[in-house]
PAFI-765624 format. One line per field, with one value per residue: residue in three letters; x, y negated, z of N, C-alpha, C in turn; residue number from 1. Coordinates in nm, 2 decimals, decimal comma, always signed. Layout:
N
resn: [Ala|...]
n_u: [X|...]
n_v: [Y|...]
n_w: [Z|...]
ca_u: [X|...]
ca_v: [Y|...]
ca_w: [Z|...]
c_u: [X|...]
c_v: [Y|...]
c_w: [Z|...]
resi: [NUM|...]
END
This chain:
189
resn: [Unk|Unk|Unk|Unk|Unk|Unk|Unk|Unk|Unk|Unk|Unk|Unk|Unk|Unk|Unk|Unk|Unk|Unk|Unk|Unk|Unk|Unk|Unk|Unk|Unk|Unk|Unk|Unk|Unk|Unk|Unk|Unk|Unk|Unk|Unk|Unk|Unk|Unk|Unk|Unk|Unk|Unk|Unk|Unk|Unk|Unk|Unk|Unk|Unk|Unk|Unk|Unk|Unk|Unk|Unk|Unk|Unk|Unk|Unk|Unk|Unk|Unk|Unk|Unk|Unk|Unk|Unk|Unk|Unk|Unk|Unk|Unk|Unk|Unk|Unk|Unk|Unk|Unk|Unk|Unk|Unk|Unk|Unk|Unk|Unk|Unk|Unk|Unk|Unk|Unk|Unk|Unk|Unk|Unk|Unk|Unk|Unk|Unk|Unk|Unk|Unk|Unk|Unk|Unk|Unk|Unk|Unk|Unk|Unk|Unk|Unk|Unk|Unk|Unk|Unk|Unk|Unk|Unk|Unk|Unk|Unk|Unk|Unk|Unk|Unk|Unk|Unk|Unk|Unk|Unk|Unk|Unk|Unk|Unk|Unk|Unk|Unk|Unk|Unk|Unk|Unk|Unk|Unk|Unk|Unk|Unk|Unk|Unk|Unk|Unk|Unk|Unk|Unk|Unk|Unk|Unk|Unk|Unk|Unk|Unk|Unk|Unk|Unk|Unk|Unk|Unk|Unk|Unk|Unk|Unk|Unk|Unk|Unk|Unk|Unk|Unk|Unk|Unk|Unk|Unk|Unk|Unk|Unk|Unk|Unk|Unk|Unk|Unk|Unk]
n_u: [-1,89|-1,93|-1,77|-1,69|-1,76|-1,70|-1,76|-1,65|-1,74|-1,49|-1,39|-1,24|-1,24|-1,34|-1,28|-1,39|-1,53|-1,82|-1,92|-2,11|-2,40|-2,64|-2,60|-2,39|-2,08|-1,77|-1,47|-1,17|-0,86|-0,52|-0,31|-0,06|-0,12|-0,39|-0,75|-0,72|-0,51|-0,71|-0,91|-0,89|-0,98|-1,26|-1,34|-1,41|-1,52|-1,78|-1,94|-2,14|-2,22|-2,26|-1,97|-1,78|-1,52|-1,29|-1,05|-0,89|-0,85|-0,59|-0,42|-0,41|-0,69|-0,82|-0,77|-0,62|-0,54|-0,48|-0,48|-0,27|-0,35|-0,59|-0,62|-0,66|-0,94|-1,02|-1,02|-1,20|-1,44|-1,47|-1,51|-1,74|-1,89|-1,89|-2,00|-2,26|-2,35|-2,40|-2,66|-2,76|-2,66|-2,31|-2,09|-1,80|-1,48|-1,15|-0,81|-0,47|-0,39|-0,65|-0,79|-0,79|-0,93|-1,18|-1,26|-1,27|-1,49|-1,69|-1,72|-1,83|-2,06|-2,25|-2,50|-2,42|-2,24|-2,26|-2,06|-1,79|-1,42|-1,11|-0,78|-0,48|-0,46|-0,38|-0,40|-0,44|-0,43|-0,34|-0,13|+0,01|+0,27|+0,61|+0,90|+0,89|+0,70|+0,63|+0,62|+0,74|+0,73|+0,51|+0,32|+0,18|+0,17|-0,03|-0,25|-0,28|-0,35|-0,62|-0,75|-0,73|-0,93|-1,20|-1,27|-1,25|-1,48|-1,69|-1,73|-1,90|-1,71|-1,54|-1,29|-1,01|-0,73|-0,46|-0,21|+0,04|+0,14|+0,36|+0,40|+0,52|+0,29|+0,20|+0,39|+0,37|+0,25|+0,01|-0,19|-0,20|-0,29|-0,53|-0,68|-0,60|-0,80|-1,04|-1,08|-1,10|-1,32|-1,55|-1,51|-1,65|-1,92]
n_v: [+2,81|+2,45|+2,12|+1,81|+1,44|+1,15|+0,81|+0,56|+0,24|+0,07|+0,18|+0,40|+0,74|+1,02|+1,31|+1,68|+2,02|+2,26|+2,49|+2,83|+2,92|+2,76|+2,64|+2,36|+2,27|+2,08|+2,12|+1,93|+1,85|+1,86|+1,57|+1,53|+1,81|+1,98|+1,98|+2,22|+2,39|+2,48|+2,68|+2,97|+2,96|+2,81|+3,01|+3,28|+3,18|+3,07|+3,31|+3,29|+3,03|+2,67|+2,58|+2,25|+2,07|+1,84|+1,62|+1,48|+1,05|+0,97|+1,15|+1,53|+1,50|+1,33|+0,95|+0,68|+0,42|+0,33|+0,05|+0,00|-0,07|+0,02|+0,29|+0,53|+0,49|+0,44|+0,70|+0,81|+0,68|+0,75|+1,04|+1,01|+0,92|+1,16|+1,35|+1,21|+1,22|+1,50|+1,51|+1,59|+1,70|+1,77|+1,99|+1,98|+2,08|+1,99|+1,97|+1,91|+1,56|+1,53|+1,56|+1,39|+1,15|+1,30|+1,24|+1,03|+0,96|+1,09|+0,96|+0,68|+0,77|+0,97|+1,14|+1,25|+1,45|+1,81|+1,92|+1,93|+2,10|+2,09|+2,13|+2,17|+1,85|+1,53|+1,29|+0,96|+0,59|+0,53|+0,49|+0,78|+0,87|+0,76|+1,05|+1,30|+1,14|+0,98|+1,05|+0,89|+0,66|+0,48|+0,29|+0,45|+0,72|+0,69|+0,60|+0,81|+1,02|+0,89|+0,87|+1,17|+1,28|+1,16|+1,26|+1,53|+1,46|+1,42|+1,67|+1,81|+1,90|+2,09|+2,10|+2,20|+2,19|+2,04|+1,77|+1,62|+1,66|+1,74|+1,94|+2,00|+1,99|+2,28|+2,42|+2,69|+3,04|+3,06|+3,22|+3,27|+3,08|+3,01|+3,24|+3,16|+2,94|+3,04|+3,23|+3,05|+2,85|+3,08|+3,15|+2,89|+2,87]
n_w: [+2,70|+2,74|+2,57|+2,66|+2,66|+2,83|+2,82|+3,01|+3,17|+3,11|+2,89|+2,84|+2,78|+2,93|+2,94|+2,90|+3,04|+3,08|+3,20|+3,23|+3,52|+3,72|+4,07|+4,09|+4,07|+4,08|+3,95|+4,05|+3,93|+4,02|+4,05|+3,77|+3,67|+3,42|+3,33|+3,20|+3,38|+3,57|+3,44|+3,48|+3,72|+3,69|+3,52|+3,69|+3,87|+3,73|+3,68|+3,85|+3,93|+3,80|+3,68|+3,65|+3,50|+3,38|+3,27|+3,44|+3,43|+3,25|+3,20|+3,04|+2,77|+2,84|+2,85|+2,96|+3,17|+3,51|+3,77|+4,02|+4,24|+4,25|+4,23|+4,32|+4,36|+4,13|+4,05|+4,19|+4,10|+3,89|+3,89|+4,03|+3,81|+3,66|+3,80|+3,85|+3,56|+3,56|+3,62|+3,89|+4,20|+4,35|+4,47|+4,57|+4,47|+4,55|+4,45|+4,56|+4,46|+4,32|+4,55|+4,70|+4,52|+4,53|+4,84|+4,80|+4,62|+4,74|+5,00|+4,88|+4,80|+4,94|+4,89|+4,64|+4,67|+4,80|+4,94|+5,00|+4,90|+5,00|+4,89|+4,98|+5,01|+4,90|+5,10|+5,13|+5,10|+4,87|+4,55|+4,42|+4,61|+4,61|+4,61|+4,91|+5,05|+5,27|+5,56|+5,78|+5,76|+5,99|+5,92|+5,71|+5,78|+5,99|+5,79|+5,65|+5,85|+5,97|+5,71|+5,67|+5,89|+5,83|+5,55|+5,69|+5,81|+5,62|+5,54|+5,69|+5,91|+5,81|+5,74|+5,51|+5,50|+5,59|+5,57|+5,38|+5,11|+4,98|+4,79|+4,45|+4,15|+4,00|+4,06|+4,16|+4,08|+3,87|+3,89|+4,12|+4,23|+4,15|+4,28|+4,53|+4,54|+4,45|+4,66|+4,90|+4,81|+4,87|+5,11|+5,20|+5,07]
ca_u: [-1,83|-1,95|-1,71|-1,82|-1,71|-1,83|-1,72|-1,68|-1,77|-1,39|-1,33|-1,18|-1,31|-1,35|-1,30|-1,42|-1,62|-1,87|-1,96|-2,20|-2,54|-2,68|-2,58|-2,31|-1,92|-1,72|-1,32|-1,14|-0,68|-0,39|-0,17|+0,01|-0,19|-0,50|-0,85|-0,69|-0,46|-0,80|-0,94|-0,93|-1,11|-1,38|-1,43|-1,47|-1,71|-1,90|-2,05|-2,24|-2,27|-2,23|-1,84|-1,74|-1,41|-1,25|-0,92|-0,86|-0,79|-0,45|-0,43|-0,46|-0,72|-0,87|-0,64|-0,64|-0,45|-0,53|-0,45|-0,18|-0,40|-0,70|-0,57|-0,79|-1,08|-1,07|-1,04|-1,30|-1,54|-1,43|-1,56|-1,90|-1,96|-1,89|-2,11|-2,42|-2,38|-2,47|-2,79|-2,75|-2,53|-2,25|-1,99|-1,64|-1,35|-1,01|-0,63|-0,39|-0,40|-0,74|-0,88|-0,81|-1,06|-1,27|-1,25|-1,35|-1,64|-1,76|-1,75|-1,89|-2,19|-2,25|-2,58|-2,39|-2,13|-2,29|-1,97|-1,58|-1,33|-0,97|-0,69|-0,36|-0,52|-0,31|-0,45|-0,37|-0,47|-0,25|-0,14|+0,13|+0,43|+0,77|+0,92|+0,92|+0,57|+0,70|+0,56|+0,82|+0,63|+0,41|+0,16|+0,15|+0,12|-0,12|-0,39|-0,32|-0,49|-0,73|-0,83|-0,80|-1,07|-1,27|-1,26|-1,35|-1,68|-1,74|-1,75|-1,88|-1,62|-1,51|-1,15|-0,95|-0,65|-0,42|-0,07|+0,09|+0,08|+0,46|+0,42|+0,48|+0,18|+0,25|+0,54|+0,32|+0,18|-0,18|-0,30|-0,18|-0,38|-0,69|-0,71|-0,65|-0,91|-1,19|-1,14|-1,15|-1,45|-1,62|-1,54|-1,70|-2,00]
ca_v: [+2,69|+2,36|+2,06|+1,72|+1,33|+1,06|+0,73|+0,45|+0,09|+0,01|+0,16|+0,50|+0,85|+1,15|+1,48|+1,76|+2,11|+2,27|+2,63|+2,87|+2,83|+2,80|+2,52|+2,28|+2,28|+2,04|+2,08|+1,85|+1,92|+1,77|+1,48|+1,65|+1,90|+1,93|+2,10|+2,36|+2,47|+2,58|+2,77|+3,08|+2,96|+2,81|+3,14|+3,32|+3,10|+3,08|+3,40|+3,29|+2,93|+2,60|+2,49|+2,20|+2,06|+1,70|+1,57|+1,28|+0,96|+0,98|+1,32|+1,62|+1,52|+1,18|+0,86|+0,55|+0,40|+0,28|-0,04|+0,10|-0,09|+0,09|+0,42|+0,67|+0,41|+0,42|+0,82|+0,88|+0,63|+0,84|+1,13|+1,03|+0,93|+1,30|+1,42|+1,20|+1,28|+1,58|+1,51|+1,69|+1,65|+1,92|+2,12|+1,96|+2,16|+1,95|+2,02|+1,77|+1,42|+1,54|+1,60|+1,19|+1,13|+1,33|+1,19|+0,86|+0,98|+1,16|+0,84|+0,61|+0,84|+1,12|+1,20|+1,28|+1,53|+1,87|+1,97|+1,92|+2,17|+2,01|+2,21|+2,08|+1,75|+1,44|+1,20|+0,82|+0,45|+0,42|+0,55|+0,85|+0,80|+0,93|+1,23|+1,28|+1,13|+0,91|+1,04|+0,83|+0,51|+0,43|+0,27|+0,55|+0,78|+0,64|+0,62|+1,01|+1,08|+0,82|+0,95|+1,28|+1,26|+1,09|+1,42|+1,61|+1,46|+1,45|+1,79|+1,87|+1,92|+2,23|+2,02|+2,31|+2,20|+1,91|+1,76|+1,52|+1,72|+1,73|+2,03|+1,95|+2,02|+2,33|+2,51|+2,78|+3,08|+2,96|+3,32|+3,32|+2,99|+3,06|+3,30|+3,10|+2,86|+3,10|+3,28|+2,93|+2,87|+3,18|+3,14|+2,80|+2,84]
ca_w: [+2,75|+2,64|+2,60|+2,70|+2,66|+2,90|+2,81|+3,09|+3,14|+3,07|+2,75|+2,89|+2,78|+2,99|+2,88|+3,02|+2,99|+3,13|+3,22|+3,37|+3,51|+3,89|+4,14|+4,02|+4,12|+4,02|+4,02|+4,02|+3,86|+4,05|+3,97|+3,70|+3,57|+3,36|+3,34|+3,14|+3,50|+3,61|+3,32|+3,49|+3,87|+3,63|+3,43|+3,77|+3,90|+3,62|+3,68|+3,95|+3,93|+3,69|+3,70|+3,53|+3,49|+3,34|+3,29|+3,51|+3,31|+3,19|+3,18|+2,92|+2,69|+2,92|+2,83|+3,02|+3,31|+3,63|+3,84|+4,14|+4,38|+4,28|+4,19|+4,40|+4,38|+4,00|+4,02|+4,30|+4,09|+3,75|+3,96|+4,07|+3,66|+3,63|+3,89|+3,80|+3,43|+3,50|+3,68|+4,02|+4,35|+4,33|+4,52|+4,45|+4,48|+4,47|+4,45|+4,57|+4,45|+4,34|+4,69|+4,72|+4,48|+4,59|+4,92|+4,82|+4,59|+4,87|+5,09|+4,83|+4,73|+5,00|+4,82|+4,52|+4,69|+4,88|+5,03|+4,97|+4,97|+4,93|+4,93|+4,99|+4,98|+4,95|+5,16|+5,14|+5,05|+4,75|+4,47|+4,45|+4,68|+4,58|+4,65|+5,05|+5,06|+5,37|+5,68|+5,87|+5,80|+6,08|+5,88|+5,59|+5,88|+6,02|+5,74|+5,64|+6,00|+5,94|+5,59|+5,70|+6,00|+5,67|+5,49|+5,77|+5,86|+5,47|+5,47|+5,79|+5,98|+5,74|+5,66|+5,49|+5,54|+5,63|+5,49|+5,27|+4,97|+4,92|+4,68|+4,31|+4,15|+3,92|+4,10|+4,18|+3,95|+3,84|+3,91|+4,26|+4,29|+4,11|+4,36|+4,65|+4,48|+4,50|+4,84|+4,98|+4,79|+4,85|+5,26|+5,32|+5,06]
c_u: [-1,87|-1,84|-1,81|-1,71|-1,81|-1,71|-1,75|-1,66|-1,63|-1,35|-1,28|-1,29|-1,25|-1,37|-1,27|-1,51|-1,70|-1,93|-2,07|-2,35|-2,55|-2,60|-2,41|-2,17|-1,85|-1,54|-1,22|-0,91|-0,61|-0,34|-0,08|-0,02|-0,32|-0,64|-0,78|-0,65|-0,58|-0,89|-1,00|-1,00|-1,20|-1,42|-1,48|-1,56|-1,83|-1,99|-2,19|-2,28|-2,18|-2,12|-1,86|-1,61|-1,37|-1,13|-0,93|-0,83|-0,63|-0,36|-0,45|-0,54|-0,82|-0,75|-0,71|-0,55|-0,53|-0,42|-0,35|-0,27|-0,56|-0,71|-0,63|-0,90|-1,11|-1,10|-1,16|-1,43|-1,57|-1,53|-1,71|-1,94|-1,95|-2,03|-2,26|-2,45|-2,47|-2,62|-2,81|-2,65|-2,48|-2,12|-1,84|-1,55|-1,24|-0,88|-0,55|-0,42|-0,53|-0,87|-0,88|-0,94|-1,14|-1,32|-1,33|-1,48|-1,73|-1,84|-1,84|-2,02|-2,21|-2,38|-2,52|-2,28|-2,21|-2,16|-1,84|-1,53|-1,20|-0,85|-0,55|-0,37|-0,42|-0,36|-0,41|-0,43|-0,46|-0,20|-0,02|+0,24|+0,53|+0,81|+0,92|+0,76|+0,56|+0,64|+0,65|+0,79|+0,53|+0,30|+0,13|+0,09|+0,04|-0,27|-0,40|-0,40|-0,60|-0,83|-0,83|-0,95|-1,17|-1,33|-1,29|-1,49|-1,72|-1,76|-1,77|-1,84|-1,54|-1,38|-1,06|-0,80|-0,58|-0,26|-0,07|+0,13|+0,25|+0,47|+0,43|+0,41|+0,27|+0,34|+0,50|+0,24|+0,00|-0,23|-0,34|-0,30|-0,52|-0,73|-0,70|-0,79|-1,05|-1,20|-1,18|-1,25|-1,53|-1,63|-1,68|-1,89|-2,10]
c_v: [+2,57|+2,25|+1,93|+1,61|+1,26|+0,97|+0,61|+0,34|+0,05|+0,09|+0,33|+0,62|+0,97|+1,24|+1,64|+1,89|+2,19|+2,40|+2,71|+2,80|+2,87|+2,67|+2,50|+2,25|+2,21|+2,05|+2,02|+1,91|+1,83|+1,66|+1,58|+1,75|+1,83|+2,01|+2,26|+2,45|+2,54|+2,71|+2,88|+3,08|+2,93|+2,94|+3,20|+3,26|+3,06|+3,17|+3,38|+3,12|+2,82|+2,51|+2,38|+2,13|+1,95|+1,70|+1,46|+1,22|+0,95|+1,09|+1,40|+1,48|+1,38|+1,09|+0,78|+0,54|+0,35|+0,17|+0,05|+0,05|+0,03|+0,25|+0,53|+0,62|+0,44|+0,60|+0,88|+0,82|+0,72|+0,99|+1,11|+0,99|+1,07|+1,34|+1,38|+1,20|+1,39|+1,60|+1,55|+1,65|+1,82|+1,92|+2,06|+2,00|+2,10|+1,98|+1,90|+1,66|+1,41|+1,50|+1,40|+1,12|+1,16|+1,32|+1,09|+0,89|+1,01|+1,07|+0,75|+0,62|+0,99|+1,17|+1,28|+1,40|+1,65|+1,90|+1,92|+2,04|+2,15|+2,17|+2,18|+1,98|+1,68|+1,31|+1,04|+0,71|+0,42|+0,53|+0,63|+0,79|+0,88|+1,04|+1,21|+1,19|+1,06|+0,90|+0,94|+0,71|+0,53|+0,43|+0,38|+0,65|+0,80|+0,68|+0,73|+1,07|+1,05|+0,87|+1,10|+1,31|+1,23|+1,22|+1,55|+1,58|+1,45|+1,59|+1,90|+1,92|+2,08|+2,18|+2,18|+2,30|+1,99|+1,89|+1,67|+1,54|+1,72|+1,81|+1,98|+2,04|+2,13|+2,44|+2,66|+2,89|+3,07|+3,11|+3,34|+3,18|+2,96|+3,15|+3,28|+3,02|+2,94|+3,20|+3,15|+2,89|+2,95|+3,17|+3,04|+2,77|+2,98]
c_w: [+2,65|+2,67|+2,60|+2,67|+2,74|+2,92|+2,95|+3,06|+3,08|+2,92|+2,72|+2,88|+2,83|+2,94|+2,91|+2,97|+3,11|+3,09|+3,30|+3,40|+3,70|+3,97|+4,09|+4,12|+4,03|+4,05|+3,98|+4,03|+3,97|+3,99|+3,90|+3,60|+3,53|+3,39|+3,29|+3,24|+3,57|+3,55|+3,42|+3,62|+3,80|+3,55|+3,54|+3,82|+3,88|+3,59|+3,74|+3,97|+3,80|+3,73|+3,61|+3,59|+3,41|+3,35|+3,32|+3,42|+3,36|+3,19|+3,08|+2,83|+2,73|+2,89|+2,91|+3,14|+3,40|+3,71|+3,93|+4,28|+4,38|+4,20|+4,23|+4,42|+4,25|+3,98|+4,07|+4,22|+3,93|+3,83|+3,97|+3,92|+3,63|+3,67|+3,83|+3,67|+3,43|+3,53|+3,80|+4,11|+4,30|+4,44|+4,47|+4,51|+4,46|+4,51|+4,46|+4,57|+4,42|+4,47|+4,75|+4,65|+4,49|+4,70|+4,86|+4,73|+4,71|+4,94|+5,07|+4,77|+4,77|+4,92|+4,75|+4,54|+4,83|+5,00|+4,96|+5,00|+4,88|+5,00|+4,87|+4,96|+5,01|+4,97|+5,18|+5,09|+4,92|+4,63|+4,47|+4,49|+4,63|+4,61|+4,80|+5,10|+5,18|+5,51|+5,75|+5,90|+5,87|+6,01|+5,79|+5,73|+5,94|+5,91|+5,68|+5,76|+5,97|+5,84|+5,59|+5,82|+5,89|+5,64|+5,56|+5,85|+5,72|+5,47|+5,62|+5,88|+5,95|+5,66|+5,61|+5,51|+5,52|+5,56|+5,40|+5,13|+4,92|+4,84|+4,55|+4,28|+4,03|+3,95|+4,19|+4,07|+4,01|+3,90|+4,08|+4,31|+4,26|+4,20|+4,52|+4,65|+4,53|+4,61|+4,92|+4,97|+4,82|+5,01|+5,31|+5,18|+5,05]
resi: [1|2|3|4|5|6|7|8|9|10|11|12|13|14|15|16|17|18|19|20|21|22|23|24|25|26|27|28|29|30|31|32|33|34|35|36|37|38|39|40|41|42|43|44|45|46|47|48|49|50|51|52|53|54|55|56|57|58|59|60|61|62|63|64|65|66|67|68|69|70|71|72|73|74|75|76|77|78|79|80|81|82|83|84|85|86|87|88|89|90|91|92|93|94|95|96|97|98|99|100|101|102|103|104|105|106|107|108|109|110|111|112|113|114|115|116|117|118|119|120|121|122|123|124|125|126|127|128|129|130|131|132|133|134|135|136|137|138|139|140|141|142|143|144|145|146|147|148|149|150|151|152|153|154|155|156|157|158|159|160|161|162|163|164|165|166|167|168|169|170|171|172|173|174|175|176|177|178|179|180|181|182|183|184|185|186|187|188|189]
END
C-alpha cells in the first residue's frame, strides 16, 4: 500500500492510498465515513486490480470545507483530481453521498470515468438534506429522477440501484458491506 497527498488549486489536501496493480478502481467513502471504512473491499480488490482510495475533503485525513451551493460540484471536481493524478481513466465504485460525486465527475469528464457503480447512491443537486431526505418536495423529487436517469446513461444503463440514501452511513457491519461492495463489483465488471 502506498499513501498519497494531492494538493488542490484551493489550498485543500487530499489524502489517499493506493494499492494493487492491473486496471484502476477508484472508491469513493460515504458522507460520514472515511477511506479507512473500505480497507477491507480495497485489500480484496487489490489482488486483481489497482484500487485506490481518498478521504473526501473534510473527512478522515482530507481537511477543507466546501461551499453548500457547490457541495457535489466541489466533491465530483476533487474526484476527477484523483482520477487524473493517477494517469488513467478508472472504474469508480461509490457509496451513498459518494455516488453524487461520482455522478458529477462522471458527467463533467466521461473520458476519465470507465464505468460507475453507485450503491445506495444519494442523488441530488445540493448538499446533504436532513434526516427524512424530503421526498415530499416536488421539486427535490423531481431532480432525484432527473439525476438518477443521469447515472444511468453514465454507466450504460447498468444503474445499480435507486433511492434517496436515507441510510446513515455506518449502521451496517463493514464486513457485510465489503461484501456487498465486491459482488456488485464483480457482477457488472
Amino acid at each position: 500500500m502506498r499513501s498519497w497527498s494531492l494538493r488542490r488549486p484551493d489550498g485543500v489536501a487530499l489524502v489517499g492510498e493506493s494499492r494493487g496493480q492491473g486496471e484502476s478502481v477508484v472508491l469513493v467513502h460515504p458522507t460520514g465515513m472515511t477511506r479507512r471504512g473500505l480497507a477491507a473491499t480495497a485489500e480484496h480488490l487489490a489482488r486483481h486490480l489497482r484500487v485506490v482510495t481518498y478521504d473526501r475533503r473534510g473527512w478522515g485525513d482530507s481537511r477543507g470545507s466546501v461551499a453548500p451551493q457547490r457541495w457535489w460540484a466541489t466533491h465530483g471536481d476533487d474526484l476527477i483530481a484523483v482520477i487524473e493524478s493517477m494517469g488513467e481513466a478508472a472504474e469508480v465504485v461509490a457509496w451513498a453521498g459518494g455516488s453524487a460525486a461520482a455522478i458529477h465527475a462522471a458527467l463533467r469528464r466521461p473520458e476519465l470515468v470507465r464505468q460507475l457503480v453507485l450503491f445506495e447512491p444519494t442523488i441530488g443537486a445540493g448538499p446533504p438534506r436532513p434526516a427524512g431526505c424530503g421526498t415530499s418536495d416536488a421539486r427535490w423529487h423531481g431532480r432525484r429522477w432527473a439525476s438518477s436517469a443521469a447515472a444511468a446513461r453514465c454507466s450504460g444503463g447498468r444503474r445499480r440501484s435507486a433511492g434517496c440514501g436515507r441510510r446513515r452511513p455506518g449502521t451496517a457491519d463493514s464486513h457485510v458491506l465489503s461484501t456487498m461492495f465486491v459482488r456488485t463489483f464483480a457482477r457488472c465488471c
